[in-house]
LUMGU-631634 format. One record per residue (C-alpha): y, x, z; chain; residue number from 1. Coordinates in steps of 0.1 Angstrom, whole numbers, plus 5000, padded with zeros to 4 digits. Layout:
   c2   c1   c3 c   k
    Y    X    Z A NUM
...
END
This chain:
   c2   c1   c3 c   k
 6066 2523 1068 A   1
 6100 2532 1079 A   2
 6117 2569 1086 A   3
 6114 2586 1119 A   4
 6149 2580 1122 A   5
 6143 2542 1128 A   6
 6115 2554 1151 A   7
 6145 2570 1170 A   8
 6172 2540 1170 A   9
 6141 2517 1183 A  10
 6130 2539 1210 A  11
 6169 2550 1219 A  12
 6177 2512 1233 A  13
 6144 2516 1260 A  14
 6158 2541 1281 A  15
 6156 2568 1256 A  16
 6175 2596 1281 A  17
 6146 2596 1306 A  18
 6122 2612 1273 A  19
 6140 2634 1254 A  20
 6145 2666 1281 A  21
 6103 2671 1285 A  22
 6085 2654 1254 A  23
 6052 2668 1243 A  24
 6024 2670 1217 A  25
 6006 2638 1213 A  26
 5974 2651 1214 A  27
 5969 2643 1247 A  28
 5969 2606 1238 A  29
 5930 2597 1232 A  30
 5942 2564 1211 A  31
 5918 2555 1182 A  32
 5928 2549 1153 A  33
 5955 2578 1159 A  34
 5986 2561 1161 A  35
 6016 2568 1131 A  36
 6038 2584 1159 A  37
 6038 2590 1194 A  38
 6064 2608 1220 A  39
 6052 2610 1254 A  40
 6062 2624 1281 A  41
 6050 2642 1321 A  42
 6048 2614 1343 A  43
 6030 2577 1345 A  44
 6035 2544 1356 A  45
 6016 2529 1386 A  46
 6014 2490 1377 A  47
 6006 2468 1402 A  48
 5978 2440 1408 A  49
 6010 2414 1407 A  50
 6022 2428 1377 A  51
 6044 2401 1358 A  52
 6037 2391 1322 A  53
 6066 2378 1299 A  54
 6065 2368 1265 A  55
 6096 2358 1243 A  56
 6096 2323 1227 A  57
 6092 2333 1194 A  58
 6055 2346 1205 A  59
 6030 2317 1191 A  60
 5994 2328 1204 A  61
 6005 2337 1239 A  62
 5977 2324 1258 A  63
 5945 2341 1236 A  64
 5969 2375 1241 A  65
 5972 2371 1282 A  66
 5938 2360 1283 A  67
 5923 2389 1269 A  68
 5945 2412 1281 A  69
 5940 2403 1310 A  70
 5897 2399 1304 A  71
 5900 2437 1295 A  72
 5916 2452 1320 A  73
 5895 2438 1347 A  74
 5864 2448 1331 A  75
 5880 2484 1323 A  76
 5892 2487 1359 A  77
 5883 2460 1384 A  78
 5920 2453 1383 A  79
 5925 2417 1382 A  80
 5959 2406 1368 A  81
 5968 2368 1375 A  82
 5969 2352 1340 A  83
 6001 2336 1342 A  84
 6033 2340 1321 A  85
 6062 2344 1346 A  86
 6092 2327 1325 A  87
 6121 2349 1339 A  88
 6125 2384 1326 A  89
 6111 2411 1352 A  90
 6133 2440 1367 A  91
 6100 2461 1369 A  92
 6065 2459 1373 A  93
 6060 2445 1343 A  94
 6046 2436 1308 A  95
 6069 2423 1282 A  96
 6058 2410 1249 A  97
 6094 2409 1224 A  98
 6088 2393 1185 A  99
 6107 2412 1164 A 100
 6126 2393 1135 A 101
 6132 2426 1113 A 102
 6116 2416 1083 A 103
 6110 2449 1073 A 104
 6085 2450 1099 A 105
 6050 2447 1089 A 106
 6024 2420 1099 A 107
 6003 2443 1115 A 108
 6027 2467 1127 A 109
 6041 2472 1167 A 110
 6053 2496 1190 A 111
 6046 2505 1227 A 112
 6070 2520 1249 A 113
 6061 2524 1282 A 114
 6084 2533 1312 A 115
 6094 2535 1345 A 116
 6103 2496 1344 A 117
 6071 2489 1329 A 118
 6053 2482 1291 A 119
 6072 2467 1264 A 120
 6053 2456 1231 A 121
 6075 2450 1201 A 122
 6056 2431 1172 A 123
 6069 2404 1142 A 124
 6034 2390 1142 A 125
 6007 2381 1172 A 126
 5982 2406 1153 A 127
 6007 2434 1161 A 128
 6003 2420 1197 A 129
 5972 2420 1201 A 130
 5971 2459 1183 A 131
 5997 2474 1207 A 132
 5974 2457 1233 A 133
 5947 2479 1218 A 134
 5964 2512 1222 A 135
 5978 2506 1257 A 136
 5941 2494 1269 A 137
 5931 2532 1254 A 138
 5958 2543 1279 A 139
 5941 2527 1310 A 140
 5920 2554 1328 A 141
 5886 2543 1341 A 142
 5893 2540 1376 A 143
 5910 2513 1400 A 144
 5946 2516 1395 A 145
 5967 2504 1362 A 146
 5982 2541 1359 A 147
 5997 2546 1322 A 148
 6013 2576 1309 A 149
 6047 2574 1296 A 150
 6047 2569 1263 A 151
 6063 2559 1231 A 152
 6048 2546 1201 A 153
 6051 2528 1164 A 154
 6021 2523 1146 A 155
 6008 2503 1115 A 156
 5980 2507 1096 A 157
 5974 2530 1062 A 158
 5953 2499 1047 A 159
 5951 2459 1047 A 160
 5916 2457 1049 A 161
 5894 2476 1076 A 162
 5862 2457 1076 A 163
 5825 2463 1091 A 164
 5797 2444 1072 A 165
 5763 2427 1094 A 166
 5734 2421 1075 A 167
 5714 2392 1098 A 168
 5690 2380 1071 A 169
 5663 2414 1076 A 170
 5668 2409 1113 A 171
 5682 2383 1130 A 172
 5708 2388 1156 A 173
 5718 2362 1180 A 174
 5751 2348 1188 A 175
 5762 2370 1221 A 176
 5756 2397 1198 A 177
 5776 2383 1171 A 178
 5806 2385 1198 A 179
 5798 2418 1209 A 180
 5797 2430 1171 A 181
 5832 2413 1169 A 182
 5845 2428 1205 A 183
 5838 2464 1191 A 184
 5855 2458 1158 A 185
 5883 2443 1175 A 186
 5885 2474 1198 A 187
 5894 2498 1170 A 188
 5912 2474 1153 A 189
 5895 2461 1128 A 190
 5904 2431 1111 A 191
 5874 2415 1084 A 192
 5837 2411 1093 A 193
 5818 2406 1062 A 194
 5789 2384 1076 A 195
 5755 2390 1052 A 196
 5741 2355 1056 A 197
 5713 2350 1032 A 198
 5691 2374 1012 A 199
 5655 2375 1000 A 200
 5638 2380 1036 A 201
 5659 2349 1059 A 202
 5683 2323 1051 A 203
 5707 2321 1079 A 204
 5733 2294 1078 A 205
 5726 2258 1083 A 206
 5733 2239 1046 A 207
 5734 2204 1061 A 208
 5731 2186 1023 A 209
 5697 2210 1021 A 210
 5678 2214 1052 A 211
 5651 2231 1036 A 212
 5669 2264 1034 A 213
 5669 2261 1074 A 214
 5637 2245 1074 A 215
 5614 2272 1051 A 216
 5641 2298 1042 A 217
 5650 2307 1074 A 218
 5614 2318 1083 A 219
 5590 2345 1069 A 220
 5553 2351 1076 A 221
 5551 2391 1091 A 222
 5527 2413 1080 A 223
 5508 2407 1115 A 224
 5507 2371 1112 A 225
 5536 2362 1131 A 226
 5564 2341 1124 A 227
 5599 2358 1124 A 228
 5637 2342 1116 A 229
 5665 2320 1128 A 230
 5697 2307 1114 A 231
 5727 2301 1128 A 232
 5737 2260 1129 A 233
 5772 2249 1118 A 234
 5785 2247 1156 A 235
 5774 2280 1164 A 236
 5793 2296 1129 A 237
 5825 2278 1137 A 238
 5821 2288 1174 A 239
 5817 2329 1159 A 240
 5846 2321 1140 A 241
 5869 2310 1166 A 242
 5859 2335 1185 A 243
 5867 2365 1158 A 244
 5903 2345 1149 A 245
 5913 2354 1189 A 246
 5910 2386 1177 A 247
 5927 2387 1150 A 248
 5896 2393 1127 A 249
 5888 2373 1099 A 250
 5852 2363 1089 A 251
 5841 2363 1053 A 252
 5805 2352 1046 A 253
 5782 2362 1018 A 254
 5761 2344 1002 A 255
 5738 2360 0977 A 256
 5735 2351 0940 A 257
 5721 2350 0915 A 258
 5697 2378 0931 A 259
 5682 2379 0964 A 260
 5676 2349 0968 A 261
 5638 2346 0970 A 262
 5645 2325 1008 A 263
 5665 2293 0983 A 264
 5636 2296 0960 A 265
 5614 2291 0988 A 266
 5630 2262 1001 A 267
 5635 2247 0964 A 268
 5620 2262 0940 A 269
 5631 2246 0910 A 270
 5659 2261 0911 A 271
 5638 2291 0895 A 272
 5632 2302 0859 A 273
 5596 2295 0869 A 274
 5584 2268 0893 A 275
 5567 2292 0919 A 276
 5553 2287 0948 A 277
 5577 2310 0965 A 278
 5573 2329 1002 A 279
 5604 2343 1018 A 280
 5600 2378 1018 A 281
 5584 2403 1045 A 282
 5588 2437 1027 A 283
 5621 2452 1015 A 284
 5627 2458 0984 A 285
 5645 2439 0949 A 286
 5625 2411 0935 A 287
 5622 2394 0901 A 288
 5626 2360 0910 A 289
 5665 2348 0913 A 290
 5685 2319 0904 A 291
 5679 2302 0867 A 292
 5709 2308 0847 A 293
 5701 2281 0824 A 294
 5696 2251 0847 A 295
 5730 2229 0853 A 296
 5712 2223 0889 A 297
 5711 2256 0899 A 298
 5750 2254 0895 A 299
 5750 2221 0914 A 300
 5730 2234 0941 A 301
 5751 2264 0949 A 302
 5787 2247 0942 A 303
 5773 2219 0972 A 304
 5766 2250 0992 A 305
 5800 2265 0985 A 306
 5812 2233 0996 A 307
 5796 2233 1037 A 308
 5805 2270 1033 A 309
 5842 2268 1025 A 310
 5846 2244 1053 A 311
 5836 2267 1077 A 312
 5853 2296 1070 A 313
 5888 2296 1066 A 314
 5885 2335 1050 A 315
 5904 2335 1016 A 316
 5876 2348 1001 A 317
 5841 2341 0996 A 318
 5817 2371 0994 A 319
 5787 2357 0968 A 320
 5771 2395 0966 A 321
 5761 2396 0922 A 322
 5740 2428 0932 A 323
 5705 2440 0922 A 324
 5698 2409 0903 A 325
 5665 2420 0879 A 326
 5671 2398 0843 A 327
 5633 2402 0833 A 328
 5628 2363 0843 A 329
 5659 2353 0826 A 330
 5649 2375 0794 A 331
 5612 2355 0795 A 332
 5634 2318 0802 A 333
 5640 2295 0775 A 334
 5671 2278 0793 A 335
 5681 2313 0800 A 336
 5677 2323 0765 A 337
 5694 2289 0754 A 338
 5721 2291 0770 A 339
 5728 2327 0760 A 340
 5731 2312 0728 A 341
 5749 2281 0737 A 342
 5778 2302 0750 A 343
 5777 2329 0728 A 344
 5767 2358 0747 A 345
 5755 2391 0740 A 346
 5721 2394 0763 A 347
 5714 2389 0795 A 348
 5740 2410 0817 A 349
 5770 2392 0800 A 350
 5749 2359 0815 A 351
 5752 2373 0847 A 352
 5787 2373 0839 A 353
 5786 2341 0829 A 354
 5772 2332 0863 A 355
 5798 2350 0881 A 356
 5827 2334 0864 A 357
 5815 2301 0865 A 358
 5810 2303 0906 A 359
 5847 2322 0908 A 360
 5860 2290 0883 A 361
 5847 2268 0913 A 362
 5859 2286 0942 A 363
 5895 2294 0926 A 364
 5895 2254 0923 A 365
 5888 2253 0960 A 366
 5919 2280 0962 A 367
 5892 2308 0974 A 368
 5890 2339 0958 A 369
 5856 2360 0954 A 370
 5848 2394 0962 A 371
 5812 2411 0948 A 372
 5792 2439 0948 A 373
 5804 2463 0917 A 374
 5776 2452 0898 A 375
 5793 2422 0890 A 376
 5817 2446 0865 A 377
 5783 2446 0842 A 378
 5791 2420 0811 A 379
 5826 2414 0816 A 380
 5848 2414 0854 A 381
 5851 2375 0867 A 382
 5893 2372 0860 A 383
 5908 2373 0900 A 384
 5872 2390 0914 A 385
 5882 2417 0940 A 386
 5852 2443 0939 A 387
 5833 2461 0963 A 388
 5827 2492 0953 A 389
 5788 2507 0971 A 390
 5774 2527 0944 A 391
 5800 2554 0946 A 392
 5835 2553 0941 A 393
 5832 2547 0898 A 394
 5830 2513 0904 A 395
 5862 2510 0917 A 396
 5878 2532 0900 A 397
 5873 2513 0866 A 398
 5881 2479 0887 A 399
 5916 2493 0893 A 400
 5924 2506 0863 A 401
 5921 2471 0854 A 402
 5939 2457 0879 A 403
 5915 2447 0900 A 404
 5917 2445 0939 A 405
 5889 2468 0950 A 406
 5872 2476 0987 A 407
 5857 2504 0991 A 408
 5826 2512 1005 A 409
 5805 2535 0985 A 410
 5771 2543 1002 A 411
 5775 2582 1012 A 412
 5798 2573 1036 A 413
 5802 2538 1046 A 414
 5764 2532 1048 A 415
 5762 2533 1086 A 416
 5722 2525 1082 A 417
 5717 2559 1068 A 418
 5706 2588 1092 A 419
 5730 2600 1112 A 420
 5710 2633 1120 A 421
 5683 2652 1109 A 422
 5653 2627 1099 A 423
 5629 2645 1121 A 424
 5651 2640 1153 A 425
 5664 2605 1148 A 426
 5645 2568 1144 A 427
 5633 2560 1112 A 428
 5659 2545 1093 A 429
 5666 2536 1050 A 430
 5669 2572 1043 A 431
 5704 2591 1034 A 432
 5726 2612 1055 A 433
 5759 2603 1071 A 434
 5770 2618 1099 A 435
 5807 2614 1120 A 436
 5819 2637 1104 A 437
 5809 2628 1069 A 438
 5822 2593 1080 A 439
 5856 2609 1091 A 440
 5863 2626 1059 A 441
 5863 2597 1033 A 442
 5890 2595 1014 A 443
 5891 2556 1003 A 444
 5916 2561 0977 A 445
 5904 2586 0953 A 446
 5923 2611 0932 A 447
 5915 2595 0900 A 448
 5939 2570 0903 A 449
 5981 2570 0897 A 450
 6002 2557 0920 A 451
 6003 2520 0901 A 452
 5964 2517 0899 A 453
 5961 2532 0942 A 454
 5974 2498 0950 A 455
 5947 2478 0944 A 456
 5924 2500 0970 A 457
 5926 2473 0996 A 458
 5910 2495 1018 A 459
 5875 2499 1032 A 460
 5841 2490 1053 A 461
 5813 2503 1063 A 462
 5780 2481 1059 A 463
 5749 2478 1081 A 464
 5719 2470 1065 A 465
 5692 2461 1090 A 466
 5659 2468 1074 A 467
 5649 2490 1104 A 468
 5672 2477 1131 A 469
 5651 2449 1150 A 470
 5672 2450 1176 A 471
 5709 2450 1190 A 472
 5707 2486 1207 A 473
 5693 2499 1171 A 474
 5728 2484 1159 A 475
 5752 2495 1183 A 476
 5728 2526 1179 A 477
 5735 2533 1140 A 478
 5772 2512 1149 A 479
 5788 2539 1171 A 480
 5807 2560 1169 A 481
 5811 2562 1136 A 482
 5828 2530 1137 A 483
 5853 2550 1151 A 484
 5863 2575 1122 A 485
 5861 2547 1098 A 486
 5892 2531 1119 A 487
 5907 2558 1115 A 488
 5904 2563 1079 A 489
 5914 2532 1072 A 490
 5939 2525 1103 A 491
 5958 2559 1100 A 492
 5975 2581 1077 A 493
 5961 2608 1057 A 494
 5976 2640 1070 A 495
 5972 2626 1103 A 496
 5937 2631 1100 A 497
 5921 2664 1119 A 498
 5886 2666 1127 A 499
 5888 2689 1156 A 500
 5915 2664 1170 A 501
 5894 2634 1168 A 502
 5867 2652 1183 A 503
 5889 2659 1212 A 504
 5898 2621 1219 A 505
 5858 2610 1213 A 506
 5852 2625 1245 A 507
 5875 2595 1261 A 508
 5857 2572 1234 A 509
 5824 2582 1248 A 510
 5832 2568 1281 A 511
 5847 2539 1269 A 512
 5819 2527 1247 A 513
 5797 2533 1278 A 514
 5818 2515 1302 A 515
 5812 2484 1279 A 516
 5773 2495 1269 A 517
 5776 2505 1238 A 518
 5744 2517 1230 A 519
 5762 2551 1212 A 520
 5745 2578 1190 A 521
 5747 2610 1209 A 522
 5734 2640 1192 A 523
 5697 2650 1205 A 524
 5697 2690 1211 A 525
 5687 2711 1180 A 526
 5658 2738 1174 A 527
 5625 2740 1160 A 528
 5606 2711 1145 A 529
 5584 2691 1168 A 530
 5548 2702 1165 A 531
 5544 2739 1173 A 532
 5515 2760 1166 A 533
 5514 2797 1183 A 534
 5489 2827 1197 A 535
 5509 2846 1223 A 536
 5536 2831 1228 A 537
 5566 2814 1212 A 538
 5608 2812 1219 A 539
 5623 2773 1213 A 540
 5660 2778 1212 A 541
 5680 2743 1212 A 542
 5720 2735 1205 A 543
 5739 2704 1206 A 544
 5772 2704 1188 A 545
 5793 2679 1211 A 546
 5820 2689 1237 A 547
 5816 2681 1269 A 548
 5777 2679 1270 A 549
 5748 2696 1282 A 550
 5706 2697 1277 A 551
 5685 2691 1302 A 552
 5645 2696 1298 A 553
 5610 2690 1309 A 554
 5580 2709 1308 A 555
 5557 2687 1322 A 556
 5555 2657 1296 A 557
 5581 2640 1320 A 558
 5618 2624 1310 A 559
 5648 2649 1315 A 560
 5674 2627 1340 A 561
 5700 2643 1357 A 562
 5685 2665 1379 A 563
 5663 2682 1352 A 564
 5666 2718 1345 A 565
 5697 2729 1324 A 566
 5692 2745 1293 A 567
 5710 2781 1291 A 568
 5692 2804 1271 A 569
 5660 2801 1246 A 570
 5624 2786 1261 A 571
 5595 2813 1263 A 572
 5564 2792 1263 A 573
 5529 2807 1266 A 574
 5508 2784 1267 A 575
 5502 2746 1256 A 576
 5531 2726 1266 A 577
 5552 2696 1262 A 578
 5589 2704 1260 A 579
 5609 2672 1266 A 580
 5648 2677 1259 A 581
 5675 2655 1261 A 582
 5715 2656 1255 A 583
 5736 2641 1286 A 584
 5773 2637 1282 A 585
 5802 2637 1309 A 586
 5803 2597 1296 A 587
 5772 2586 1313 A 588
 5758 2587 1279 A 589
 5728 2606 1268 A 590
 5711 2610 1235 A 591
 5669 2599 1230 A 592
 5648 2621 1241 A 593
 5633 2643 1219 A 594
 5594 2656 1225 A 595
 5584 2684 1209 A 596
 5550 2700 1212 A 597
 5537 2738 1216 A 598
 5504 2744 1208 A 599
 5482 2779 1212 A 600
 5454 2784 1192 A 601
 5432 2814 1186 A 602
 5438 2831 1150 A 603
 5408 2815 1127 A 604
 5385 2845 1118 A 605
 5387 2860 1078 A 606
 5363 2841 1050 A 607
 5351 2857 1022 A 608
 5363 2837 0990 A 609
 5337 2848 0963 A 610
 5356 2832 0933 A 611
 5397 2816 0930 A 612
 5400 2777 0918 A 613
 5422 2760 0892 A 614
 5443 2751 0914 A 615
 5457 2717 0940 A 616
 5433 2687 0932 A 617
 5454 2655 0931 A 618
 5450 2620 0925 A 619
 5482 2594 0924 A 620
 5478 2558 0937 A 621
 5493 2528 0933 A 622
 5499 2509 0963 A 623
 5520 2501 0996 A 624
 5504 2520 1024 A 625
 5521 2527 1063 A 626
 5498 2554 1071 A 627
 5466 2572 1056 A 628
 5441 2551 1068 A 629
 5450 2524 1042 A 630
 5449 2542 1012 A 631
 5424 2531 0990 A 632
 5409 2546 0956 A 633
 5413 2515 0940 A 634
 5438 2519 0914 A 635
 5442 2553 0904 A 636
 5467 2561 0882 A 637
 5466 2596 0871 A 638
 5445 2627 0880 A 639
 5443 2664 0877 A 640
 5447 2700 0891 A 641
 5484 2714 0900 A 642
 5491 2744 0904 A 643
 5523 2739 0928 A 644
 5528 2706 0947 A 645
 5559 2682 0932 A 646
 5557 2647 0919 A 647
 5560 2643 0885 A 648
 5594 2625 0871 A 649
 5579 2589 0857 A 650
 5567 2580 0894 A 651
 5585 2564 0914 A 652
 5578 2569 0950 A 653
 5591 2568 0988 A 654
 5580 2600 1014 A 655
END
């Protein structure tokens, strides 16, 4: 990153004199990620529906950049711009695109200066292009005319890698949404989608050498009886690839070993310690059966996989997960066992080493480079692995200090399945709590680290896990917006960062993930809990802590809309009733609605209680039950009296 000064001898040859009398504060600018620096100034440009388009020679991908360019503005305005490249150099009304051949220029790095004579973006590379396209896109206001504020910018991001993760194999996702996924990523520039492709529950890529793991691992049997999966075929990956290059995002696939992989052992079983029969998975969870460590086919089978897969994607690495692998089969496994021996390990984690090192060997031959989960640290760290770091930041810490390239992405703030509000509010989701503003505060590189060892924090992602996400809108739901403070943690400085700030330019960021239906988190109102009991009467205050927004209730049992009540002071209720409450934001976006019942009741009249118990009665069961009605007595475990409720510390349980 250069000085300001350069920032200054750039700016100075675009008609520097018509800034420098009135510049202000960049907090007006509602760009996310918040750009490195920024001098605007009173005053706009009107551009109109002719608007010329110029590239310079050097500029390679100049079709994919007027094409969307052009895509985005239309849909953002109903402005349609010809897409054609006028080949002499505009006097005004236009939009230049000038490679710059400073070498100290970075890849991803570009600057927007826009003025009376139009929009110049300055870039060495097409991906600086296509992020300065980003930022003057932010510019356009939602209405009919291309009207820009003057402006001055150069930007370049804080990391290398700012990546979102999609987990497809719980639920499947189709391809539109794929694109969709992509769009937003490529919105808030983003640049790696880590596609989760195969996993206990759903096998999801088409292996054309085994069309078994299509065949019976890409299906499972439900709980209900029904049949549930998909895969994605060969066409359709490349196609998603394509798709995600012309926006300058690159696709790394994971596939799973040598755990979670219960969907290949369905499809072949030998390829287990024991011969099965296996089912793909219907419940979530980590499960015993993996790959055999000891059997030279499991090695074949997964390097022929490799093989379709590396074909595919282009990525320079290959994500093959090394996570949550349970070593009781291999401990029971003669192969396992013998080739512990054989190779002179210590037990059974250095054989998942072992494993890990013997897939990076492979891949490394195919000039790909690995990344795993920070499990795959346990036994000994494959020698060119890059690791991602989920269960907290330790993980990566130690893969630094051994000079290790490491993402981060531990799960208090980068798990974007977690609940975003409180649990009683919001749709069921894995459990955890991460809200914006927890997701605005990460700090990727921690303190632990010297200067040397912080440059082997690539940078970040945040992962969705779709366990209770059957659908897109439950994505985008859980997706946004805190999609947007991880772009900024990773996109922009760390002073820049200011919470109250970012909140202020969300408000813009509301309407803009509306205006392309974004199915956005916004905050439900606050107060009480949702089942009320009282005798006379009762006072439900609510909240919502988001600017621009208002609550509007029912109390009727019908849905708020917009010309429902406003909320301005607490509810006195008095009898029976069904409050329903909902947040409604200057976007167009509102938040779900949230019901929540007031009961009266009469006062139960005094018993006489001759003699006191023991105590709480309690009996602990074994067993997977949804609700109360299928507990059974079967299997009890343990019994007794309490004398306070708590669980005791040897049971392991899920309320």
């Amino acid at each position: 990153m250069r000085t300001s000064i350069l920032f200054l001898l750039l700016v100075s040859a675009q008609v520097m004199n018509s800034f420098t009398s009135t510049a202000q504060t960049s907090n007006s600018v509602n760009i996310i990620p918040k750009p490195s620096r920024i001098i605007n100034d009173k005053g706009s440009l009107l551009l109109k529906e002719d608007v010329k388009i110029f590239f310079s020679n050097e500029v390679e991908d100049k079709e994919i950049l007027l094409s969307y360019l052009c895509d985005q503005i239309n849909q953002l305005t109903g402005v349609e711009i010809p897409k054609k490249i006028t080949r002499k150099l505009p006097a005004s009304n236009k939009i230049i695109f000038r490679k710059v051949t400073d070498n100290n220029w970075g890849e991803e790095e570009y600057s927007l200066i826009v003025d009376v004579t139009g929009v110049l973006i300055e870039a060495k590379s097409d991906k600086g292009f296509f992020y300065g396209i980003q930022s003057l896109l932010q510019l356009v206001p939602l209405n009919t005319e291309l009207k820009i504020p003057y402006i001055k910018i150069l930007d370049e991001p804080r990391y290398p890698y700012r990546g979102m993760h999609l987990d497809v194999c719980r639920h499947f996702f189709s391809v539109d949404f794929i694109k969709k996924y992509i769009d937003l990523m490529a919105m808030y520039k983003m640049n790696t989608f880590h596609w989760h492709l195969t996993e206990d529950q759903g096998w999801r890529i088409e292996i054309k050498k085994y069309p078994k793991l299509t065949e019976i691992g890409a299906w499972r049997i439900e709980k209900d009886g029904s049949k549930y999966g998909g895969f994605y075929t060969q066409d359709q990956i490349k196609e998603i690839v394509k798709y995600a290059s012309e926006r300058f995002i690159t696709v790394i696939p994971e596939i799973e070993l040598p755990g979670h992989s219960v969907a290949a052992l369905a499809a072949y079983p030998e390829l287990a310690c024991n011969q099965g029969p296996f089912e793909v998975e219907n419940e979530w969870g980590v499960f015993d059966d993996v790959y055999c460590a000891g059997k030279e086919t499991t090695f074949e089978f997964l390097q022929n996989v490799l093989l379709e897969v590396i074909e595919l994607f282009p990525s320079k690495y290959i994500h093959i997960g090394g996570d949550e692998c349970p070593k009781s089969n291999w401990a029971s496994c003669s192969l396992c066992q013998k080739r512990i021996k054989e190779e002179g390990l210590k037990d059974e984690h250095e054989l998942q080493s072992y494993f890990i090192q013997r897939i990076e060997k492979f891949l490394i031959s195919k000039n790909r480079k690995i990344i795993g989960w920070d499990e795959i640290l346990e036994g000994g760290l494959a020698p060119e692995a890059t690791v991602m770091s989920w269960r907290g930041t330790a993980g990566g810490i130690q893969a630094a200090k051994q000079k290790h390239d490491v993402i981060m992405t531990p799960g208090s703030h980068c798990y974007f399945d977690h609940y975003q509000d409180v649990n009683y509010i919001e749709p069921t989701a894995i459990g955890g709590f991460t809200s914006l503003q927890k997701v605005y505060e990460f700090e990727p590189t921690p303190s632990e680290l010297n200067e040397d060892e912080a440059k082997y924090i690539l940078g970040a992602q945040a992962n969705i896990w779709t366990e209770y996400m059957h659908t897109p809108d439950r994505v985008e739901y859980m997706l946004a917006p805190r999609i947007c403070a991880l772009a900024e943690v990773v996109w922009s400085s760390k002073g820049q960062r200011n919470w109250n700030d970012f909140q202020d330019r969300m408000n813009h960021h509301y309407e803009l993930l509306h205006k392309y239906e974004i199915n956005s988190f916004i905050q439900a109102p606050h107060g009480g809990v949702n089942k009320n009991f009282f005798f006379d009467q009762m006072e439900m205050p609510f909240e919502v802590k988001l600017q621009d927004a208002e609550i509007r209730y029912t109390l009727d049992g019908s849905n708020p809309d917009v010309n429902s009540k406003i909320y301005t002071k607490p509810l006195v209720i008095e009898n029976t009733t069904t409050i329903k409450t909902q947040t409604f934001h200057e976007s167009g976006l509102k938040s779900k609605i949230r019901t929540i019942e007031c009961v009266k009741i009469s006062p139960l009249v005094s018993d006489t209680i001759s003699e006191l118990g023991e105590g709480l009665k309690y009996k602990i069961i074994k067993g997977k039950f949804k609700n109360l009605d299928e507990v059974t007595y079967d299997e009890v475990m343990q019994c007794g009296v309490l004398d306070k409720i708590k669980f005791p510390k040897d049971i392991r349980h899920y309320s």
